[in-house]
N, C-alpha and C positions, 0 to 999 in steps of 0.2 A: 551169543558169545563165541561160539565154534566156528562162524562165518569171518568172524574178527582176529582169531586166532588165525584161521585159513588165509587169509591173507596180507597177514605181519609174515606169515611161512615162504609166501608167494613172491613177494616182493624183499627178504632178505637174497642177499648176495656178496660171496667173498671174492678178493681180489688176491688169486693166487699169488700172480707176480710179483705180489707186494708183500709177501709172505718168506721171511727169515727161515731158511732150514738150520738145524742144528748144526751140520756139518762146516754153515756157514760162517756161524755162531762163533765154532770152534775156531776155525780160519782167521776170524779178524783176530779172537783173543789170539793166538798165537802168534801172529803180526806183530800186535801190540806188543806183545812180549820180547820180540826179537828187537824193539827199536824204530825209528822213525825207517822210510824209505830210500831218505837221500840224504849223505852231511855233506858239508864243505870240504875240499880235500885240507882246508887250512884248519877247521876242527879237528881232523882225525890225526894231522902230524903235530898237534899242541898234547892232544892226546899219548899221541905217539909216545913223543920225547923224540931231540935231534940227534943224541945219536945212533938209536935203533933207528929210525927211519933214516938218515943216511948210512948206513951198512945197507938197509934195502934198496937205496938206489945208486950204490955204487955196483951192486948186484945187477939194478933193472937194467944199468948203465954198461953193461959186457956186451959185447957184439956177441956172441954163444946167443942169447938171447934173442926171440924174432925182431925184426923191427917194428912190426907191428905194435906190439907187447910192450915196448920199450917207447915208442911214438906215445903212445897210449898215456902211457904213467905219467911223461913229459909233460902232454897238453890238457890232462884232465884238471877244473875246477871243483867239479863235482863226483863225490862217489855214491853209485846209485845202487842200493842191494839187487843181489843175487846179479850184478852185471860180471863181465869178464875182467874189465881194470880193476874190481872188487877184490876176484877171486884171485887175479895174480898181484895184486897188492898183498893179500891175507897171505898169499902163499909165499914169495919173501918175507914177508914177515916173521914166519913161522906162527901165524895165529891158526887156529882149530876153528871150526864152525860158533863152536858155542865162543870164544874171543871174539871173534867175530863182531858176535851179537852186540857180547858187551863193548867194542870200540865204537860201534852206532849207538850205545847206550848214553856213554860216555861222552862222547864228540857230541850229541844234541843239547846237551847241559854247557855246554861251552858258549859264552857269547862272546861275540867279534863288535 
């Protein structure tokens, strides 16, 4: 029996890289949490409401503004987390991080 045990020993093997660390763990739940990664930019301004999202782009709309910044807002279809049109979308808007979350919470529940 000890020969038999010996090499059930021998022949196990684990596949680290297939292996979930906690930290990872944590990472997706809090993904999940914040929201999907990408909505439509047509989700997020039903979300919105038109006339806070137009006060934000009469705002993106001032030359003070880069043109970048303002090009940006213009031609985007898609808002993709943690991107730059995101963050100065959120930032006319006056939404906080955690709004944020919930307008991707919110906008994913929207169907088109």
């Amino acid at each position: 029996m000890t020969s038999r045990r010996a090499a059930m020993a021998t022949t196990a093997s684990i596949d680290y890289g297939r292996l979930i660390k906690a930290r990872d763990i944590q990472a997706q739940a809090e993904a999940r949490a914040r929201g999907p990664a990408e909505i439509s930019l047509l989700q997020a301004m039903i979300v919105i409401g038109e006339e806070k999202w137009g006060q934000a782009m009469a705002i993106a709309e001032d030359a003070s503004y880069p043109w970048a910044m303002r090009a940006a807002l213009r031609g985007a279809t898609v808002l993709v987390r943690d991107s730059e049109t995101t963050d100065t979308l959120a930032f006319l808007l006056g939404l906080s991080p955690e709004e944020t979350d919930r307008l991707f919470i919110d906008a994913a529940e929207v169907t088109l």
